[in-house]
C-alpha positions as CSV (number, residue, x, y, z in Angstrom):
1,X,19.4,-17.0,-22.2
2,X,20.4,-19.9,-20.2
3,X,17.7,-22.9,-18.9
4,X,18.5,-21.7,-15.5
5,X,17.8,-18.5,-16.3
6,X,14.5,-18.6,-17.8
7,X,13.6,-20.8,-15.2
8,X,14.0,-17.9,-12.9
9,X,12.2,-15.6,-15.0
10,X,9.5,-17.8,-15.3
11,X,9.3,-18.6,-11.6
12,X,9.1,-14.8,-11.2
13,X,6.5,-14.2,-13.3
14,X,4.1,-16.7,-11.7
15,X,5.3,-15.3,-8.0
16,X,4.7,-11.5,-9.4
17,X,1.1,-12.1,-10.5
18,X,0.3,-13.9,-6.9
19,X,1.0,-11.0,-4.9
20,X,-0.5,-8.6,-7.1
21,X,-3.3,-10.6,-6.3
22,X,-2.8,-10.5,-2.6
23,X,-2.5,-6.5,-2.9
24,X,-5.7,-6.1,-5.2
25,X,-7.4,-7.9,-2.3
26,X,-5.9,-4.9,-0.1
27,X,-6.3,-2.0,-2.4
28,X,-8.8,-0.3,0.1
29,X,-5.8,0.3,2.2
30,X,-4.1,2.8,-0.4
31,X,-0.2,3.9,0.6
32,X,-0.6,2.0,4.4
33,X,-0.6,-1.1,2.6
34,X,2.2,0.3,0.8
35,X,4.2,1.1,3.4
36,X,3.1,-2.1,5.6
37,X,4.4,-4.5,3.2
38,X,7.0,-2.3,2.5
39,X,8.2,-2.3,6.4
40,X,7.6,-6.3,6.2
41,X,9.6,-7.0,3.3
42,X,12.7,-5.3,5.0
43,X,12.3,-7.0,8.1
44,X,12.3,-10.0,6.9
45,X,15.3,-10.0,4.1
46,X,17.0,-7.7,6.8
47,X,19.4,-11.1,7.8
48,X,19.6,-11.9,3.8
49,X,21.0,-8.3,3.0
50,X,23.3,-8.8,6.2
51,X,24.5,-12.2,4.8
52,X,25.2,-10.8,1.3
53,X,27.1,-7.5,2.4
54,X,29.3,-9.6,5.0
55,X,30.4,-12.2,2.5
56,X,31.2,-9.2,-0.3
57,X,28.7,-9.9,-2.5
58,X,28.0,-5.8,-3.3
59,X,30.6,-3.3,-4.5
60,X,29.8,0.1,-2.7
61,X,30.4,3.3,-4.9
62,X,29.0,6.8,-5.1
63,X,27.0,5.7,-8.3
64,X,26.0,2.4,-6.7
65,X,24.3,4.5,-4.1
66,X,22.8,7.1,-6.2
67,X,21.3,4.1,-8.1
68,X,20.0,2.4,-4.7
69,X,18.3,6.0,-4.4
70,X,17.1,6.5,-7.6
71,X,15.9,2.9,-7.4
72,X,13.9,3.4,-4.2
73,X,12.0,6.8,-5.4
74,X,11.0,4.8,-8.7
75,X,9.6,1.9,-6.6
76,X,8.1,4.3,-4.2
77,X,5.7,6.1,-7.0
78,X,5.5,2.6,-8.9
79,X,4.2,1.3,-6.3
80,X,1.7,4.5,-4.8
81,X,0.3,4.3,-8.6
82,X,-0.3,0.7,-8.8
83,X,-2.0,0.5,-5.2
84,X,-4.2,3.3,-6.7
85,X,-5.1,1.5,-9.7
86,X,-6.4,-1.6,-7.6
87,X,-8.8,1.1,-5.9
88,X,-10.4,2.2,-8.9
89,X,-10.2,-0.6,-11.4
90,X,-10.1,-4.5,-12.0
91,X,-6.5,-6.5,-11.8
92,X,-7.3,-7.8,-15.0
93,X,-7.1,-4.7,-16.6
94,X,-4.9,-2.9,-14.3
95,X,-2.5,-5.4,-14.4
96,X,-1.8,-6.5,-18.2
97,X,-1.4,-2.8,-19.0
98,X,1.1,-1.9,-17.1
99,X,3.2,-4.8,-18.0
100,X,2.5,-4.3,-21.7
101,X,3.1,-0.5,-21.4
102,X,6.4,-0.7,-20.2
103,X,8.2,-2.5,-22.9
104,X,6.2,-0.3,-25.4
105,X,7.2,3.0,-24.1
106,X,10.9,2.0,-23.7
107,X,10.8,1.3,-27.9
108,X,9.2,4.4,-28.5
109,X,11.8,6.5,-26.4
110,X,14.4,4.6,-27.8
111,X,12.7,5.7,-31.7
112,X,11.9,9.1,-30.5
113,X,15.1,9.9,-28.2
114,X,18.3,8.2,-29.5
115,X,16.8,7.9,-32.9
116,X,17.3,4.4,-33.7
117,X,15.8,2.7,-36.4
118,X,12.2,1.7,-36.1
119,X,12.3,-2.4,-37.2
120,X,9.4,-4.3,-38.4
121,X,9.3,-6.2,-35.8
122,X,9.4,-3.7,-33.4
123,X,6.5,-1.6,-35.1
124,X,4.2,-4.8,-34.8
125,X,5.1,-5.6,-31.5
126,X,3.7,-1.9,-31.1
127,X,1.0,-2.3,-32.7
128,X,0.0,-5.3,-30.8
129,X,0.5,-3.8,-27.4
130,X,-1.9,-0.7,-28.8
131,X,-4.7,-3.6,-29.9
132,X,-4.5,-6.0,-27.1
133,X,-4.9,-2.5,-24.4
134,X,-7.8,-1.7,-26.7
135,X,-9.6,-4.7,-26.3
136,X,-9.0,-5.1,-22.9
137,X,-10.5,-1.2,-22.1
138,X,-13.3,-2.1,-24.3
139,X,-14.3,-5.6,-24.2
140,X,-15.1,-5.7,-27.7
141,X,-17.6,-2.8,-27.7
142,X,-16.0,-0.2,-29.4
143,X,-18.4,2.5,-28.7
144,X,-16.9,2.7,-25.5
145,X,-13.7,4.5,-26.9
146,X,-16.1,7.4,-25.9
147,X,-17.0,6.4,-22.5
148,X,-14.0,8.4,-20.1
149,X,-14.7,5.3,-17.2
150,X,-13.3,2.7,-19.5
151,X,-10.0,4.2,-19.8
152,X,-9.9,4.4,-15.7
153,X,-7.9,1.1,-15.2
154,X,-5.6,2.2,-18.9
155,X,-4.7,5.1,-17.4
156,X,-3.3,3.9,-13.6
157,X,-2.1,0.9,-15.9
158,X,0.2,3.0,-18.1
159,X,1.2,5.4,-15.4
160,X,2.7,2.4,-13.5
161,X,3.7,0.8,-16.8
162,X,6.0,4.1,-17.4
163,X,7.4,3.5,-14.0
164,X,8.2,0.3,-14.4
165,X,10.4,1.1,-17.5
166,X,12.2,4.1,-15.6
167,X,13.2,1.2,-12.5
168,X,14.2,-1.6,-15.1
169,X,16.4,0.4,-16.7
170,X,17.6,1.7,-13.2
171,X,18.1,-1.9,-11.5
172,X,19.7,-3.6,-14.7
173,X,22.6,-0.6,-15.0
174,X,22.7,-1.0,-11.4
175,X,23.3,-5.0,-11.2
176,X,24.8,-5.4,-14.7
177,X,27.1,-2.6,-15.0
178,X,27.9,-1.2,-11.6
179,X,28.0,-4.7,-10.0
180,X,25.4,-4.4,-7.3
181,X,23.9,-7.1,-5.7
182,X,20.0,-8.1,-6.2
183,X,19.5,-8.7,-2.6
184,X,20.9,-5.4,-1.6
185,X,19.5,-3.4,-3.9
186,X,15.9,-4.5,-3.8
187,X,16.3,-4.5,0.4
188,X,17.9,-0.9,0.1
189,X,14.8,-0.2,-2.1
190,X,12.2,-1.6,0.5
191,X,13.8,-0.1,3.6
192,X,14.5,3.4,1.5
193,X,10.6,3.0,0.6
194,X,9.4,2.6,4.4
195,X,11.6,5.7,5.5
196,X,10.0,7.7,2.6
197,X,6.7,6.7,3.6
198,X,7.0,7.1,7.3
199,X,6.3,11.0,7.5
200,X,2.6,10.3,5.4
201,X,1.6,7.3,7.7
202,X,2.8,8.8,11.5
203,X,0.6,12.1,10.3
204,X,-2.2,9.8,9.7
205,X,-1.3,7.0,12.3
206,X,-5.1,6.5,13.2
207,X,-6.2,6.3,9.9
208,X,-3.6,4.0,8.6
209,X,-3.8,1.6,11.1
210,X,-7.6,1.7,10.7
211,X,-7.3,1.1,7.0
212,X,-4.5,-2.0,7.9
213,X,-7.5,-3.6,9.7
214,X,-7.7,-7.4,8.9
215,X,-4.9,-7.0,6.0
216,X,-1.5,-7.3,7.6
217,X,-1.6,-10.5,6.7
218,X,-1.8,-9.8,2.8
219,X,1.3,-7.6,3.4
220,X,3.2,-10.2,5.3
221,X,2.5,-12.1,1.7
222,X,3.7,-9.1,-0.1
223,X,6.3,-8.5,1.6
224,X,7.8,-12.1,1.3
225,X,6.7,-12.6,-2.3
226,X,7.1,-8.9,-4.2
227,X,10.9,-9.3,-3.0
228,X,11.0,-12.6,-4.1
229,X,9.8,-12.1,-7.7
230,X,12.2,-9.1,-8.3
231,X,15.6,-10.9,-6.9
232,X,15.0,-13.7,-9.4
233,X,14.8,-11.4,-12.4
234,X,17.9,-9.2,-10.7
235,X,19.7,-12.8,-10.8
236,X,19.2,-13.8,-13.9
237,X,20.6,-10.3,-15.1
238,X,23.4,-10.3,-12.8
239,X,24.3,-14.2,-14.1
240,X,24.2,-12.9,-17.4
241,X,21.1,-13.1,-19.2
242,X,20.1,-10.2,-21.4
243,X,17.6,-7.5,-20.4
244,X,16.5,-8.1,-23.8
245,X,15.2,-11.1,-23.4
246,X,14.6,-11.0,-19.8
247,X,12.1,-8.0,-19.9
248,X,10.0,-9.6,-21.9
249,X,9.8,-13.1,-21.1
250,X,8.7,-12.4,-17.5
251,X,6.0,-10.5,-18.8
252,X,4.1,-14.0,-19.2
253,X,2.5,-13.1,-15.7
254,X,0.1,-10.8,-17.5
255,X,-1.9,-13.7,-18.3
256,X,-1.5,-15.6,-15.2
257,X,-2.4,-12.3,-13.0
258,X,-5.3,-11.7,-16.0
259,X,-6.6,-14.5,-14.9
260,X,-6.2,-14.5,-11.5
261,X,-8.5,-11.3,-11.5
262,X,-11.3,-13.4,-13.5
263,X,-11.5,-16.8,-11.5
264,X,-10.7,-15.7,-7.9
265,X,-11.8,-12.3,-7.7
266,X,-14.8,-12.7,-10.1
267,X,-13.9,-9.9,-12.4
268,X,-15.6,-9.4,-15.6
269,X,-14.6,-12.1,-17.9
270,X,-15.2,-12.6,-21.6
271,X,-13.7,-13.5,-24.7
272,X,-12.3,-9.7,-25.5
273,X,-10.5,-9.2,-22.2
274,X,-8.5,-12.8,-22.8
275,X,-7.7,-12.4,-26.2
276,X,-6.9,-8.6,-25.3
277,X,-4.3,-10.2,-22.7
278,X,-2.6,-12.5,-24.7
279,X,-2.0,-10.3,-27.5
280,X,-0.5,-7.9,-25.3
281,X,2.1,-11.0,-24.7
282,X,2.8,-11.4,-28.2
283,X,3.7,-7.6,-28.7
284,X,5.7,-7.8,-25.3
285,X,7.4,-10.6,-27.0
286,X,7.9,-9.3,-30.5
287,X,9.3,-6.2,-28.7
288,X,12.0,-8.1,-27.3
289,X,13.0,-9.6,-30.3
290,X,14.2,-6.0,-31.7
């Protein structure tokens, strides 16, 4: 992978874990926030998207649009579950997980379903995903393997972790093989995600926009930043960078957002939670290395 295009991932990372901040800080607002950010993110790349399609920066084909589709469903529920998560449990456990789960359950599908080899590596990096969720569910006390409210934030964490999986493999085959620009495809996903999600809010207009009240600000944020975070990693897949390395290399933002969670929103902190987090990194890591 090129200087430039770690650069980007990096970049990404650090802009990913800021406004997963900004939505924790929201997550009283459930699927309005969702679709508020949602509605602000395509309104404001709406002249970007323009700007790409009229210079010919996307091919259009039947596949290219079933993957534009495809994509926008898998963001939808990503999304829906993640926003859920932030309601019941801390970022800095919410968070980690699902960026550590995804990489883990794409190597065990790939063992499991097209029967390829499990390597040493890969097997470790496992392992280390398995540990560093474990400490971060348990905070070193072990008896609470037993205790169902400790695998609250584990479970939303892996649910959107599996979804996050199911779009990266989407988006890549999307930009890499079928040619399909970043831009358009994550403003096809936002836009696609605000239609989806009109129905639910227009049934419930009084209650969303009470919920929205005092953060349409956060999903202004959100809206800039989330799109932001995504078309970087797109572009450095669509300049040539390997998912391979890609995938896990912006997963560094599991610390930064870990951490995030501790200082600014005052989250339980301790030695068990950190070293649970950066484990998780080095299996993330060791999984991309296969």
């Amino acid at each position: 992978m090129s200087l430039s295009a770690l650069l980007l991932v990096v970049l990404a990372a650090c802009i990913h874990a800021t406004w997963n901040l900004l939505a924790k800080r929201a997550a009283s607002a459930g699927p309005s926030f969702v679709f508020a950010y949602a509605l602000c993110a395509t309104v404001i790349y709406l002249p970007l998207a323009l700007w790409d399609v009229w210079r010919g920066g996307m091919v259009w084909s039947l596949p290219a649009v079933l993957v534009l589709v495809a994509s926008a469903a898998i963001h939808l529920a990503y999304s829906l579950c993640l926003q859920r998560g932030y309601q019941v449990a801390d970022l800095s456990v919410v968070y980690p997980v699902a960026r550590g789960t995804g990489p883990l359950l794409s190597s065990i599908g790939a063992f499991v379903l097209l029967a390829e080899p499990p390597h040493t590596t890969a097997v470790m990096g496992m392992l280390c995903v398995v540990i560093g969720i474990f400490c971060i569910a348990t905070q070193g006390r072990w008896a609470r393997f037993r205790q169902p409210d400790a695998w609250v934030g584990v479970r939303w964490g892996a649910y959107t972790g599996a979804l996050i999986a199911c779009y990266t493999v989407v988006d890549a085959y999307g930009v890499k093989v079928l040619l399909v620009s970043p831009i358009v495809l994550d403003w096809f996903s936002n836009s696609l995600r605000t239609c989806m999600l009109t129905p639910y809010v227009l049934r419930r207009r009084q209650s969303a926009w009470t919920a929205m009240r005092g953060h349409w600000g956060l999903a202004l944020a959100v809206g800039a930043l989330s799109p932001l975070s995504y078309i970087l990693v797109l572009q450095a897949l669509s300049d040539g960078a390997p998912l391979s390395l890609v995938a896990p290399a912006r997963e560094m933002s599991m610390m930064v957002g870990a951490v995030l969670g501790m200082v600014l929103l005052k989250e339980a902190a301790g030695v068990w939670r950190i070293a649970g987090c950066a484990v998780l990194v080095v299996g993330v890591v060791l999984l991309g290395m296969t």
